[in-house]
Backbone bond lengths (Angstrom), bond angles and torsions (degrees), N, CA, C in turn:
res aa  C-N    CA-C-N  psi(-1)  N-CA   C-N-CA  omega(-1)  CA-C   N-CA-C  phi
1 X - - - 1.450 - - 1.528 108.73 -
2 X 1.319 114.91 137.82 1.660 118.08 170.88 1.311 115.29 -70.49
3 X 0.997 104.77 146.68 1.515 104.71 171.00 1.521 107.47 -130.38
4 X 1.579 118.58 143.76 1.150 127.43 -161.76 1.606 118.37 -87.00
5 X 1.434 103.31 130.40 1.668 123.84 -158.45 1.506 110.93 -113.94
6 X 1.083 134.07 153.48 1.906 145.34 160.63 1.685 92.95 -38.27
7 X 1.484 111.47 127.76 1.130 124.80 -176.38 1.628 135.96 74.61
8 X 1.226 94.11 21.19 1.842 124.95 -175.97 1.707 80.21 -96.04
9 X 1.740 98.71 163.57 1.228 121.72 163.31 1.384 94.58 -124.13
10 X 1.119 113.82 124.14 2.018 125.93 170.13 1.382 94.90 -100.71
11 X 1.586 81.19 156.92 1.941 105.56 145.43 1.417 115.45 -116.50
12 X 1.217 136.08 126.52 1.150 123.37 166.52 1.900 128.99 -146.88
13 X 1.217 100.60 143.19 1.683 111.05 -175.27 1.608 115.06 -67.16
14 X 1.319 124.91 110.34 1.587 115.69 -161.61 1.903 90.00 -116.18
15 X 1.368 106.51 164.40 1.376 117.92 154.47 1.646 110.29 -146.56
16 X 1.539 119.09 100.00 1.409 124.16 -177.49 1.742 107.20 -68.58
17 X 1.120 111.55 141.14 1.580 117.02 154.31 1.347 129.57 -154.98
18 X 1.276 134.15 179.24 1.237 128.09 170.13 1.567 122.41 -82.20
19 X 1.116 130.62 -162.52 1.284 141.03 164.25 1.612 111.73 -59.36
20 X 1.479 117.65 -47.44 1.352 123.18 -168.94 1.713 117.62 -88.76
21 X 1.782 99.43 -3.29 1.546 117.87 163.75 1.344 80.14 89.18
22 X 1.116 152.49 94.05 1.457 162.85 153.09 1.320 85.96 -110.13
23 X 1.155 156.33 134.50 1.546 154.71 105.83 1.760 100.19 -45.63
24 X 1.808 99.36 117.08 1.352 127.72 167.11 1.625 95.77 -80.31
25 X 1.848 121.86 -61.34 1.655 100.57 -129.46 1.787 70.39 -157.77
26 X 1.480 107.96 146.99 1.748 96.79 155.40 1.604 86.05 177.69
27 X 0.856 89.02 174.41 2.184 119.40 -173.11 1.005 118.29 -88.68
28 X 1.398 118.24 -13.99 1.398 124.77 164.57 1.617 119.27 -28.22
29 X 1.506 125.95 103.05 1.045 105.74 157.62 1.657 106.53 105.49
30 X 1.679 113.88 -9.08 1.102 141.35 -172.94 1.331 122.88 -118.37
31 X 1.320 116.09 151.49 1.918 99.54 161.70 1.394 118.36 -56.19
32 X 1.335 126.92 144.54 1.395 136.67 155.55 1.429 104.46 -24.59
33 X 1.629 114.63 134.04 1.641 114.82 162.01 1.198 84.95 -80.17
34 X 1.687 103.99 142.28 1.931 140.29 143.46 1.359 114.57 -60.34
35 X 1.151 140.07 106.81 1.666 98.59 139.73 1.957 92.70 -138.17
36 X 1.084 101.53 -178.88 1.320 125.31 172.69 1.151 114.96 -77.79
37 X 1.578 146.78 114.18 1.451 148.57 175.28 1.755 106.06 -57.51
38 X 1.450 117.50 127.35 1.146 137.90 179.85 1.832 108.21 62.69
39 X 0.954 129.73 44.84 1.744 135.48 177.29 1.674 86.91 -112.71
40 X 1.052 123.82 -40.54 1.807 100.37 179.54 1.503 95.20 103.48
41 X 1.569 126.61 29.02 1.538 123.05 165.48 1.803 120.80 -87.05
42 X 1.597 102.07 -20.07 1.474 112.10 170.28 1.406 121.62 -103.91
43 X 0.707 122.88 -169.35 1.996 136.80 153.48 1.281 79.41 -47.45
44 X 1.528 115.54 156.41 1.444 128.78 129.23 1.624 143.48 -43.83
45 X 1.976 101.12 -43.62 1.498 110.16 161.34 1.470 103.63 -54.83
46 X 1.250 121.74 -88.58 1.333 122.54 -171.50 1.334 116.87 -29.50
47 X 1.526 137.74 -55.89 1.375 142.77 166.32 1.649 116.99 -24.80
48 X 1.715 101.82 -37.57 1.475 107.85 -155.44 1.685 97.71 -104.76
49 X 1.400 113.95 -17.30 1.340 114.26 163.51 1.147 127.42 -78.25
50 X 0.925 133.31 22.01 1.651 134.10 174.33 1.764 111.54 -131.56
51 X 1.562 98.95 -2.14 1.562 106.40 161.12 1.341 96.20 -54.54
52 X 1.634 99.62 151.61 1.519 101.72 171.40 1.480 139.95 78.30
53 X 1.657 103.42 -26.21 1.321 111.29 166.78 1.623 140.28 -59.47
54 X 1.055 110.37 -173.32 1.887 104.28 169.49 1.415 95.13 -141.65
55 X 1.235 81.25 174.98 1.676 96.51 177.56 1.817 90.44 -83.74
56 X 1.579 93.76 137.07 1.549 121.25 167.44 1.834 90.37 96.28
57 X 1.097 120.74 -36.56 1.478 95.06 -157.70 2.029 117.82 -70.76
58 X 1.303 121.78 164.02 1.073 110.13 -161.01 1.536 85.79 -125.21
59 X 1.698 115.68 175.09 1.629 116.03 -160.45 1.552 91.88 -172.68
60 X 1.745 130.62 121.47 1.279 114.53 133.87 1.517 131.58 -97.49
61 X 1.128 109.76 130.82 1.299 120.56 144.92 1.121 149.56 -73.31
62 X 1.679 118.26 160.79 1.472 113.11 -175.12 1.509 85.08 -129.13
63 X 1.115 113.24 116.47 2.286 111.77 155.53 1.290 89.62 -110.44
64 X 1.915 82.83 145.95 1.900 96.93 167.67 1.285 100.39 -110.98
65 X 1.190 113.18 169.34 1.343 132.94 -165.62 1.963 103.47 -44.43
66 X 0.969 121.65 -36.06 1.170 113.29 -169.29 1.765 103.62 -85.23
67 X 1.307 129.56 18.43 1.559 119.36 -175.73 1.824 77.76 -143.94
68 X 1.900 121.70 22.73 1.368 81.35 -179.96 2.105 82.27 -142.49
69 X 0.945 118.24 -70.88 1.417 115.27 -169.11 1.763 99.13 -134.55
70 X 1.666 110.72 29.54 1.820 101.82 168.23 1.911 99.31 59.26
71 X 1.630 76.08 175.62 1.732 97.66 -163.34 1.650 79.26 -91.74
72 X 1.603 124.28 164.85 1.292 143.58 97.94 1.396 119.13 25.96
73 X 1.472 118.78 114.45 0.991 90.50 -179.82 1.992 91.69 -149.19
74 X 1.520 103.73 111.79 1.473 113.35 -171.56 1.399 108.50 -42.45
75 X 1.229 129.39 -50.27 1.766 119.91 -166.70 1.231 96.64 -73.40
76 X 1.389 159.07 17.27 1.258 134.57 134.66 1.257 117.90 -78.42
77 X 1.430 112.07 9.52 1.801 104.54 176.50 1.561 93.14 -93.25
78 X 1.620 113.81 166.77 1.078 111.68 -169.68 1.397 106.49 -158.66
79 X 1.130 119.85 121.63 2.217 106.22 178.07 1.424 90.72 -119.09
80 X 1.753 107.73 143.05 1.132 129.91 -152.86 1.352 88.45 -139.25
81 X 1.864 133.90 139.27 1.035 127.43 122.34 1.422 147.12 -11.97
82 X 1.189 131.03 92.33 1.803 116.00 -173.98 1.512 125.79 -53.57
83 X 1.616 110.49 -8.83 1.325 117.01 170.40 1.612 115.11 -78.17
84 X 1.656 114.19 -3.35 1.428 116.01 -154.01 1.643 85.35 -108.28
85 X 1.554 108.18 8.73 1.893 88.22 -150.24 1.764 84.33 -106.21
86 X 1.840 111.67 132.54 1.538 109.78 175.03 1.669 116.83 -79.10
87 X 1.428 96.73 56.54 1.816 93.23 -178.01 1.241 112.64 -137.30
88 X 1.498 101.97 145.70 1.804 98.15 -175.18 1.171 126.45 -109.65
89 X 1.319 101.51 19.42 2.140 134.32 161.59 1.332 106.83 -82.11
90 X 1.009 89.89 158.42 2.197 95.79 168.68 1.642 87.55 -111.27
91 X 1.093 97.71 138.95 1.642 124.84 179.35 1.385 101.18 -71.74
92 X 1.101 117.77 138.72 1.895 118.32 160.04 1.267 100.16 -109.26
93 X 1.267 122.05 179.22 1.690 156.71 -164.17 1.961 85.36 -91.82
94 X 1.130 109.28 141.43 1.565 99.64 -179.81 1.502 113.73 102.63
95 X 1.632 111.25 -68.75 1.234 103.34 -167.60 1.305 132.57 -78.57
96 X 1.637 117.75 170.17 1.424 114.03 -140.29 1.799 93.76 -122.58
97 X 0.904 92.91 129.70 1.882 97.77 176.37 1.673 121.77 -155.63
98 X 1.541 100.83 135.93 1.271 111.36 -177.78 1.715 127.64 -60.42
99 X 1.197 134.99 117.62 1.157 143.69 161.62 1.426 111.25 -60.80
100 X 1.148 130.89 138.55 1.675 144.20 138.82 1.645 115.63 -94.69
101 X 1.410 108.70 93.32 1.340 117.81 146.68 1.263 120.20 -77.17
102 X 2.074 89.76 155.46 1.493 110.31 -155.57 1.558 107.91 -55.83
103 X 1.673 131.66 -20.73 1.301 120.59 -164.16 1.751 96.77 -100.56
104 X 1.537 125.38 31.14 1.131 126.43 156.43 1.630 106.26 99.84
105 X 1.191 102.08 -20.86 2.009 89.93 179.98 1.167 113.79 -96.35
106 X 1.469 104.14 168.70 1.534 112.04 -174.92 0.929 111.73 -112.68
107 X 1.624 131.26 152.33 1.628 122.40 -179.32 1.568 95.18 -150.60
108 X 1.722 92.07 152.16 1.829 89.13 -177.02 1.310 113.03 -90.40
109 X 1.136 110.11 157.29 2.037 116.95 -173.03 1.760 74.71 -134.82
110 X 1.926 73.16 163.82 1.762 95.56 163.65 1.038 107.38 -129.33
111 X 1.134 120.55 166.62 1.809 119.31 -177.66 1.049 93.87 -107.07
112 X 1.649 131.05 120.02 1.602 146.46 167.08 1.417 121.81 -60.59
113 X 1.677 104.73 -62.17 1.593 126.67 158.17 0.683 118.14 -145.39
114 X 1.299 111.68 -175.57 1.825 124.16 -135.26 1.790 91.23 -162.26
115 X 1.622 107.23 115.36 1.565 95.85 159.03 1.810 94.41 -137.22
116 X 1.096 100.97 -175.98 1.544 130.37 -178.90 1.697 100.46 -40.90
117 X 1.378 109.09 -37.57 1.519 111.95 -158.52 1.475 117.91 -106.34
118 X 1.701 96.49 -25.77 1.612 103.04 -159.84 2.221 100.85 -150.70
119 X 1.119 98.03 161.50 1.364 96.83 155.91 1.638 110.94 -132.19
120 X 1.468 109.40 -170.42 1.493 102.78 -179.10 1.348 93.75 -155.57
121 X 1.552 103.24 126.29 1.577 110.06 -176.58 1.617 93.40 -118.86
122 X 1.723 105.90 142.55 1.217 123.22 147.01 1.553 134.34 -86.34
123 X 1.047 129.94 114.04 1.610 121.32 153.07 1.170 159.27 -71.75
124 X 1.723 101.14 5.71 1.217 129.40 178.65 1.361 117.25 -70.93
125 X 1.372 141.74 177.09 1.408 140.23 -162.04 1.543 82.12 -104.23
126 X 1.477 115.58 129.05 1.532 121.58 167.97 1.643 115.45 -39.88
127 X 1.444 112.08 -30.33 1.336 120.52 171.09 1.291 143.08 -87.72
128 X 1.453 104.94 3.51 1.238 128.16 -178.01 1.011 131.19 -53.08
129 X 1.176 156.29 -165.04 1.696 140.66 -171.45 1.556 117.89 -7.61
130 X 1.311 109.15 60.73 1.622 107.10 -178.07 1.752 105.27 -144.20
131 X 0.957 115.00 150.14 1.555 111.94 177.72 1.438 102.60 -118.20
132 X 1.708 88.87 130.88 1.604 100.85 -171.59 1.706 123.12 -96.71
133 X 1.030 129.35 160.70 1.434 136.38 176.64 1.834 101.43 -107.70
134 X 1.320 110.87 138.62 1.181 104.07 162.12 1.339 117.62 -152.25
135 X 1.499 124.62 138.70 1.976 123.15 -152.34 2.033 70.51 -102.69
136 X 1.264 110.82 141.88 1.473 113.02 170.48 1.368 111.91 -139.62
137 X 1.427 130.71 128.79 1.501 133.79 166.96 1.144 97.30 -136.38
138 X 1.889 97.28 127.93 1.064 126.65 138.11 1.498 160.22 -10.96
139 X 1.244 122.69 53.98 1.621 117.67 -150.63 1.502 130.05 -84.53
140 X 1.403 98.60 -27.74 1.291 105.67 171.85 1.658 101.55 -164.26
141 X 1.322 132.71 166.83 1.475 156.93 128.50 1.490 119.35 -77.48
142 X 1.424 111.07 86.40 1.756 100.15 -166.08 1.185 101.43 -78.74
């Protein structure tokens, strides 16, 4: 049986969660995520857990924040004036919207809160300083 190596293309069935078993994200019910082993399409933990595998076998993991989306990081929080903001919606708590920085790219923020005067967007990865769980099987080596 093969077992899966750096530069394989997999398929595989994931179920993400936290410590307290919250299911974040998973395949349940979906096609298998693709990606290519070591191209940089997953986390790194996850990437490096499916070294070694076969088709059918199943594996949990634990990545901590540093093999999955980094710690937290305060200077991407940001409170902004609502007179400064170019939108003709009222923002809620939750929602997700693209920034244009000055050197031309865009990056997504979320808006945290929301008052009368100001909002406050984050740019951090919603997953960021968190250590993830993930149930993973193997589906194929295409």
């Amino acid at each position: 049986m093969t077992n899966a190596k750096k530069g394989d293309t997999v398929k595989v069935h994931y179920t993400g969660s936290f410590s307290d078993g919250t299911v974040f994200d998973t395949s349940d019910g979906k096609e298998p995520l693709e990606f290519t082993i070591g191209a940089g399409d997953v986390i790194p933990g996850f990437d490096n857990a499916v070294v070694g595998m076969a088709t059918g076998d199943n594996k949990e993991i634990q990545v901590p924040m540093t093999d999955a989306y980094g710690p937290r990081h305060d200077d991407l929080v940001l409170t902004i004036e609502r007179e400064h903001l170019p939108m003709e919606s009222d923002p809620v708590e939750g929602m997700m919207l693209q920034a244009h920085l000055k050197d031309g790219q865009t990056v997504m923020v979320q808006v945290t809160d929301v008052t009368d005067d100001s909002i406050t967007l984050d740019a951090n990865h919603p997953l960021a300083g968190r250590d993830l769980t993930f149930q993973i099987t193997l589906m194929e080596i295409v």
